[in-house]
C-alpha positions as CSV (number, residue, x, y, z in Angstrom):
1,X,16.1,9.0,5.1
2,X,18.1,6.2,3.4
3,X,16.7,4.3,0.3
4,X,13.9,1.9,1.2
5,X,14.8,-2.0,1.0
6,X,13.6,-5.1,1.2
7,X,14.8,-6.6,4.3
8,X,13.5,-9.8,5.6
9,X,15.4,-9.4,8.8
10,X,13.9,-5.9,9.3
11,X,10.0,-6.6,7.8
12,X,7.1,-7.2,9.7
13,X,5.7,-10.9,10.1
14,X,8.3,-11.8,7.1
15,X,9.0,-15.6,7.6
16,X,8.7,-17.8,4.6
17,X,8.5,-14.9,1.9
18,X,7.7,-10.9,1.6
19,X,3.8,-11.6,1.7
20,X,3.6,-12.9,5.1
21,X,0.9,-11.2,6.3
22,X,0.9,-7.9,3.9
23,X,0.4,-7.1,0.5
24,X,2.7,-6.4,-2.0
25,X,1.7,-2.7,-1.8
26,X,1.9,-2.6,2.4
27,X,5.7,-3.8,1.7
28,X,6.0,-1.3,-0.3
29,X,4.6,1.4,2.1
30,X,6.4,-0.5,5.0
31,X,9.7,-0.4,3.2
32,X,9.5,3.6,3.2
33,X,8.8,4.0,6.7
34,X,11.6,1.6,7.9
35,X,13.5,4.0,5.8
36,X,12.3,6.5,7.8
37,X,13.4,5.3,11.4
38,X,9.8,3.1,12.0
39,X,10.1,0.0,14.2
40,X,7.9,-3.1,14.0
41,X,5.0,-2.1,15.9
42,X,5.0,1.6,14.6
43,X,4.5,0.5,11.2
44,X,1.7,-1.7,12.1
45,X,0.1,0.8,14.0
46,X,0.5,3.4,10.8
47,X,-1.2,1.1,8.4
48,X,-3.8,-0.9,11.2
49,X,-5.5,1.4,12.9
50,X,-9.8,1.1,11.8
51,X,-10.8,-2.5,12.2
52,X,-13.1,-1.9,9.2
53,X,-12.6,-5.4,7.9
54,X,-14.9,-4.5,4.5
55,X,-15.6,-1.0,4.2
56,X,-11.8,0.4,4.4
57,X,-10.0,0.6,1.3
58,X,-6.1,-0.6,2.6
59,X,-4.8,1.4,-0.6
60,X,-5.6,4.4,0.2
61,X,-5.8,6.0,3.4
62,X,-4.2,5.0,6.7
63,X,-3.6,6.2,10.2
64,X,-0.4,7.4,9.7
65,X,-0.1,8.3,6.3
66,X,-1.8,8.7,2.8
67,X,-1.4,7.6,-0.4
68,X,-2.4,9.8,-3.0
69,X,-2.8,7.9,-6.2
70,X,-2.5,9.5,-9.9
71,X,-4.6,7.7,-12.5
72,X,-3.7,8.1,-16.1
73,X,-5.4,6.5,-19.1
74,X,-1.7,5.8,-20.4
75,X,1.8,5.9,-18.3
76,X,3.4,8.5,-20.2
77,X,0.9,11.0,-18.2
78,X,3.2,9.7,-15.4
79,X,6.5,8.6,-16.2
80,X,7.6,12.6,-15.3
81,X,6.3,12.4,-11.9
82,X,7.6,9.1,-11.5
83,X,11.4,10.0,-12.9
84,X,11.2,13.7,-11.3
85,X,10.3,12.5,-8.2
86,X,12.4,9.1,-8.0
87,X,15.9,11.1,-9.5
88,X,15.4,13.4,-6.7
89,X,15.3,10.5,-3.7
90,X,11.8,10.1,-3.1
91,X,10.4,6.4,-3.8
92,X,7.5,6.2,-5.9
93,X,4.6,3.3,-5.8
94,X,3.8,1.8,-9.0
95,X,0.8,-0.4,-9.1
96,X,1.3,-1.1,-13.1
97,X,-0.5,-1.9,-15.6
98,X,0.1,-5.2,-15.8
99,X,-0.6,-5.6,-19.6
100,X,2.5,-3.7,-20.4
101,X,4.4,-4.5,-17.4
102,X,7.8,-6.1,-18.6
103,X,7.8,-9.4,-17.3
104,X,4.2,-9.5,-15.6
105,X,2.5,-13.0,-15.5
106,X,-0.5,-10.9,-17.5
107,X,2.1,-9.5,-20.0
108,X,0.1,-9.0,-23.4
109,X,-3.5,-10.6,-21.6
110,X,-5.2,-8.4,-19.3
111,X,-5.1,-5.0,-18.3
112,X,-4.9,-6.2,-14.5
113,X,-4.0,-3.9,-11.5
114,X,-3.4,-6.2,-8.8
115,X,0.5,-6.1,-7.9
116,X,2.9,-3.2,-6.6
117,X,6.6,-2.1,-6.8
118,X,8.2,0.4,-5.0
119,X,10.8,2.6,-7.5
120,X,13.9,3.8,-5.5
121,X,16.3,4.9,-8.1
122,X,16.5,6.3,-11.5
123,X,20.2,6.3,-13.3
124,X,19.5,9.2,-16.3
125,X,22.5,8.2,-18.2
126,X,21.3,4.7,-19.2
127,X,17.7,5.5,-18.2
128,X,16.9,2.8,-16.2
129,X,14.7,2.1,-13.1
130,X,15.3,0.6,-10.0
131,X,12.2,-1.1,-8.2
132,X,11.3,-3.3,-5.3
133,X,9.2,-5.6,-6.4
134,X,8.0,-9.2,-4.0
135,X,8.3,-11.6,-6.9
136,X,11.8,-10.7,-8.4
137,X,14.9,-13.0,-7.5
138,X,15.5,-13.1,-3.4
139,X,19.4,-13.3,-4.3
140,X,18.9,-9.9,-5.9
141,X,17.5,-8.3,-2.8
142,X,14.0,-8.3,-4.6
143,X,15.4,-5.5,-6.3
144,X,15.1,-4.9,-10.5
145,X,16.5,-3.0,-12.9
146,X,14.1,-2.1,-15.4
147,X,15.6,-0.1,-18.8
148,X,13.1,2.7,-20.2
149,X,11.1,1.1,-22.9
150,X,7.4,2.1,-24.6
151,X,6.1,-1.0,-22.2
152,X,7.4,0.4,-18.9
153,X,6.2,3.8,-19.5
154,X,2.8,2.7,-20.4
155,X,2.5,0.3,-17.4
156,X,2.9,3.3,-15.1
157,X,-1.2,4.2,-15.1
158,X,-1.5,4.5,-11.0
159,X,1.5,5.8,-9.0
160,X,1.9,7.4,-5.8
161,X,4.3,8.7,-3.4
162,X,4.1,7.7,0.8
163,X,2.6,11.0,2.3
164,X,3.4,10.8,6.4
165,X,0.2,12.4,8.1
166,X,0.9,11.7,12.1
167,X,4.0,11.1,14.4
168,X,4.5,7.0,15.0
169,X,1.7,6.2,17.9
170,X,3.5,4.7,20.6
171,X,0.9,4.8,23.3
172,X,1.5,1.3,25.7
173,X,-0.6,-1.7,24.4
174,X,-3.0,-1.6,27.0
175,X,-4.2,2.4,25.5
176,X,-3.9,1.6,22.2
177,X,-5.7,-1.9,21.9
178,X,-8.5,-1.0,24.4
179,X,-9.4,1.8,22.0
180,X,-9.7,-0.2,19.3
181,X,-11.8,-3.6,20.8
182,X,-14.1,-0.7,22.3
183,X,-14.9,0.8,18.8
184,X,-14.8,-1.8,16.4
185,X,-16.1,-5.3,18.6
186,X,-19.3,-5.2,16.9
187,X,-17.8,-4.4,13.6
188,X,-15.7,-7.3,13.4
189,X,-18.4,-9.0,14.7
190,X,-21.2,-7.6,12.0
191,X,-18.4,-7.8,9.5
192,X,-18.1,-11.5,10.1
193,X,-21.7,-12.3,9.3
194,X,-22.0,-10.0,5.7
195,X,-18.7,-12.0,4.4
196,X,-20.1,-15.5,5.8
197,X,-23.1,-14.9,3.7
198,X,-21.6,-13.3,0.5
199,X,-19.0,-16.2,0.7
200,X,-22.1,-18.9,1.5
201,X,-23.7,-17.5,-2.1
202,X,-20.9,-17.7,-4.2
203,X,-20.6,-21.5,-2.9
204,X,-24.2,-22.0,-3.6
205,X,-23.9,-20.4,-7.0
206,X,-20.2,-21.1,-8.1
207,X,-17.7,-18.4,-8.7
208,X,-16.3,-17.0,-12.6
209,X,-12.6,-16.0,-12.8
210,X,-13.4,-12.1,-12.1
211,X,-15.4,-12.9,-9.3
212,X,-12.7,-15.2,-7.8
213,X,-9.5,-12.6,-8.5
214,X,-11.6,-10.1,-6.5
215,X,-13.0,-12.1,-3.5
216,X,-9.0,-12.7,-3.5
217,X,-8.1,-9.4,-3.5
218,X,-10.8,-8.7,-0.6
219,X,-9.4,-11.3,1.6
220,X,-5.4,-10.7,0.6
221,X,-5.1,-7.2,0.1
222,X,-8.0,-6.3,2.9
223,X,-8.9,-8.4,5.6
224,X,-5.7,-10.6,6.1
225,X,-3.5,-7.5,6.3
226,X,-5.4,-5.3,8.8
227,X,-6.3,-8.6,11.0
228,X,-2.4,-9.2,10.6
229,X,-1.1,-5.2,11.6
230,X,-3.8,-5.3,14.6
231,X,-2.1,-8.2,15.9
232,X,1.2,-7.2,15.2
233,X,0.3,-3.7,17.0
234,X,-0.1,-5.3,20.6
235,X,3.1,-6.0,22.5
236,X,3.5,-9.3,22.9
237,X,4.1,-8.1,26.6
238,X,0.5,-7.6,27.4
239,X,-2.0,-8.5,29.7
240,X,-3.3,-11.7,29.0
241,X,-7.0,-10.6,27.9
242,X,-4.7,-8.7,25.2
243,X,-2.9,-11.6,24.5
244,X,-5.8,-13.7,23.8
245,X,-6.8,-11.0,20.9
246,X,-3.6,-10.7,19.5
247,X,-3.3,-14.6,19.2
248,X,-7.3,-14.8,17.8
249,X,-6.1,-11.6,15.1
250,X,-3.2,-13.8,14.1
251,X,-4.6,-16.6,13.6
252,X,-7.9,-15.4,11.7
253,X,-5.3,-13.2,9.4
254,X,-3.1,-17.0,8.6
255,X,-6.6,-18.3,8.0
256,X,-7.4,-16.0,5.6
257,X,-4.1,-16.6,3.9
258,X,-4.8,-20.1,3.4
259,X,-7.9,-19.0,1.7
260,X,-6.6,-16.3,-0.6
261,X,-3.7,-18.8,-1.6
262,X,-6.0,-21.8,-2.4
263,X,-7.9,-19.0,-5.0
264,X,-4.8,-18.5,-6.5
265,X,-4.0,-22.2,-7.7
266,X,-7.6,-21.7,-9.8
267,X,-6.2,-18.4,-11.2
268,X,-3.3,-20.5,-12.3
269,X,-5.3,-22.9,-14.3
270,X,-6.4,-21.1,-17.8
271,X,-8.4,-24.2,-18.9
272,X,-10.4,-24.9,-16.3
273,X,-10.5,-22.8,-12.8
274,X,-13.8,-23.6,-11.3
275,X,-13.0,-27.0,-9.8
276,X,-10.0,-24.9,-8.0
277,X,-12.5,-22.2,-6.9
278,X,-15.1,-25.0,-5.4
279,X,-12.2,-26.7,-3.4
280,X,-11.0,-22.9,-2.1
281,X,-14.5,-22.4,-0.8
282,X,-14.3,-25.2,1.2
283,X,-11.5,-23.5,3.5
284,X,-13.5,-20.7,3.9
285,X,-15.4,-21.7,7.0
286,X,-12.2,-21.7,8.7
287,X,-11.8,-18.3,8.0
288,X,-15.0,-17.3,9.2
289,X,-14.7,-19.7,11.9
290,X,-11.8,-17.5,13.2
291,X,-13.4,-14.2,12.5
292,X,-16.0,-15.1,15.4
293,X,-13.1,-16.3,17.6
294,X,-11.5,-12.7,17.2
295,X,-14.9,-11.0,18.2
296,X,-15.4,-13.1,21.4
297,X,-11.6,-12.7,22.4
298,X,-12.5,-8.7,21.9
299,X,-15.5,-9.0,23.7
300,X,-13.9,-10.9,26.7
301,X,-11.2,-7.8,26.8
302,X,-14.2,-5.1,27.1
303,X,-15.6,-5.0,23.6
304,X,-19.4,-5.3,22.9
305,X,-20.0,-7.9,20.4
306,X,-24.2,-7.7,19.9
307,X,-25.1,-6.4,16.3
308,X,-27.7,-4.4,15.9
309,X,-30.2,-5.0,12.2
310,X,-29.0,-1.5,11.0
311,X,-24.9,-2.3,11.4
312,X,-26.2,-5.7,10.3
313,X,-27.4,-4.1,6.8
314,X,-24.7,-1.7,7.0
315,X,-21.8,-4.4,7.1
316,X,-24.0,-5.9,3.8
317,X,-23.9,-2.9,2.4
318,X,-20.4,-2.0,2.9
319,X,-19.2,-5.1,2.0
320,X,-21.1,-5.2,-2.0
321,X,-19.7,-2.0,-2.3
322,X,-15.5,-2.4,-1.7
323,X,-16.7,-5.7,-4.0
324,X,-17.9,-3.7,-7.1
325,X,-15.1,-1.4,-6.2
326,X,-11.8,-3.9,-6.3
327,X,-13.5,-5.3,-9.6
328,X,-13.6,-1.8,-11.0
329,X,-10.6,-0.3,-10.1
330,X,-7.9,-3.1,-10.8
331,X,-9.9,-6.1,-12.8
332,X,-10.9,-3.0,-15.7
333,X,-9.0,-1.2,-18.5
334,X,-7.3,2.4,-16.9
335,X,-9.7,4.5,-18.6
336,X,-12.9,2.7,-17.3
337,X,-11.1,2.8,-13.9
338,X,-10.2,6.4,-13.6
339,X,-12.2,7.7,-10.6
């Protein structure tokens, strides 16, 4: 294995910057098994897999490998594990507490958990980190250099190493996608519906900054990355039927995109973010527009798009759920967040 980088030439879907199509943390994940000899479609197909646009938690648990996170109510619990296991060639995943994080936009303000780096190196004699991280300098290969100091090691609250659970599935397009439009049509379908209405609401009633940085979070660090990896994990050799899902998964992922970026201008305004967060909702129809487009395309190639009242309720269900959960786990202080 050689030590993960950031390569634009070498990452999936990366055009214009390192989170085209992915999340910080999916670079991260995708940087260790490029590392590890993975091509293009075997890392989408690692990290895609369940098209469970709402329920699935896409920081924890994929089809080809695990992630299996340490909570701590302060970094020190973890700066061992992190140094142990870094000095002796393994990366580590920090997702940091971003109050302490040295240099974080939420330096000294909030106790945030929303962004991840990816250590790769440890130097003991001037005890200083080496990270990945998608917003430091692209001349620098994205790469910092961080010097032990109270502020890193008490940003480390949630770290985890890559845990590879299955060989690379590199079963022909035709296998691989056909299993996946027969299972999850209907969920895409149902999922579609539950996020058109919880989205609907929010318009109706107006959205506060928590709210907002979570519906976020949901749309970039969930649903735009799997639609993106199930996209990316058809050839772009296949049948046509195939072709018309991969194009309808692509698009509704660059859709969502557009939607999670026009959040983000609000959480850039500190005075007055609700005017931002009206105008976002606004592009959300397109969104939804495109979710509906992916179902028909996977009904056309064999799926079964009718939902039923009880996956109906289910997608509702599912969906309140991973909400409450994202504005636990990274939008409250470690210790009310450890599981």
């Amino acid at each position: 294995m050689t030590t993960p980088v950031f390569d634009p030439e070498r990452s999936l879907g990366w055009r214009d910057g390192p989170l085209d199509g992915i999340t910080c943390l999916l670079r991260c994940v995708e940087a260790v098994l490029r590392s590890r000899g993975y091509g293009p479609i075997d890392v989408a197909r690692c990290l895609g897999g369940e098209l469970d646009l709402l329920g699935r938690d896409m920081a924890l648990e994929f089809p080809g490998c695990r992630l299996g996170w340490r909570f701590a109510d302060h970094g020190a619990q973890n700066w061992p594990f992190v140094v142990e296991r870094v000095g002796a060639g393994e990366p580590v995943i920090i997702m940091p507490d971003l109050y302490h994080y040295p240099g974080s936009y939420y330096e000294g303000l909030y106790h945030y958990h929303d962004h991840a780096v990816l250590a790769v190196g440890w130097d003991p004699g001037s005890e200083t980190l080496a990270v990945l991280d998608t917003l430091a300098p692209p001349d620098e290969g994205y790469r910092r250099e961080l010097p032990k100091t109270p502020q890193l090691v008490a940003s480390c609250t949630r770290v985890t190493r890559v845990e590879v659970t299955a060989e690379a599935d590199r079963r022909p397009s035709r296998d691989y996608a056909a299993e996946q439009i027969e299972r999850h049509t209907a969920t895409v379908a149902a999922d579609a519906r539950a996020l058109r209405r919880l989205l609907d609401s929010f318009a109706a009633t107006g959205m506060d900054g928590v709210t907002a940085r979570a519906v976020n979070l949901l749309v970039l660090g969930h649903l735009q990355p799997l639609l993106f990896l199930f996209g990316s994990s058809i050839d772009a050799d296949a049948d046509a039927r195939l072709l018309d899902v991969r194009r309808a998964a692509l698009s509704a992922a660059t859709k969502a995109g557009w939607f999670g970026r026009a959040l983000i201008v609000g959480h850039n305004d500190h005075v007055d973010p609700a005017p931002h967060y009206r105008r976002a909702l606004t592009i959300a129809p397109g969104m939804l527009d495109a979710l509906d487009n992916l179902a028909d395309a996977m009904s056309r190639a064999g799926g079964d798009a009718r939902v039923s009242v009880e996956r109906a309720d289910a997608a509702d269900a599912a969906l309140h759920t991973r909400f409450r959960e994202i504005v636990h786990i990274c939008y409250s202080s470690p210790s009310e967040a450890i599981p």
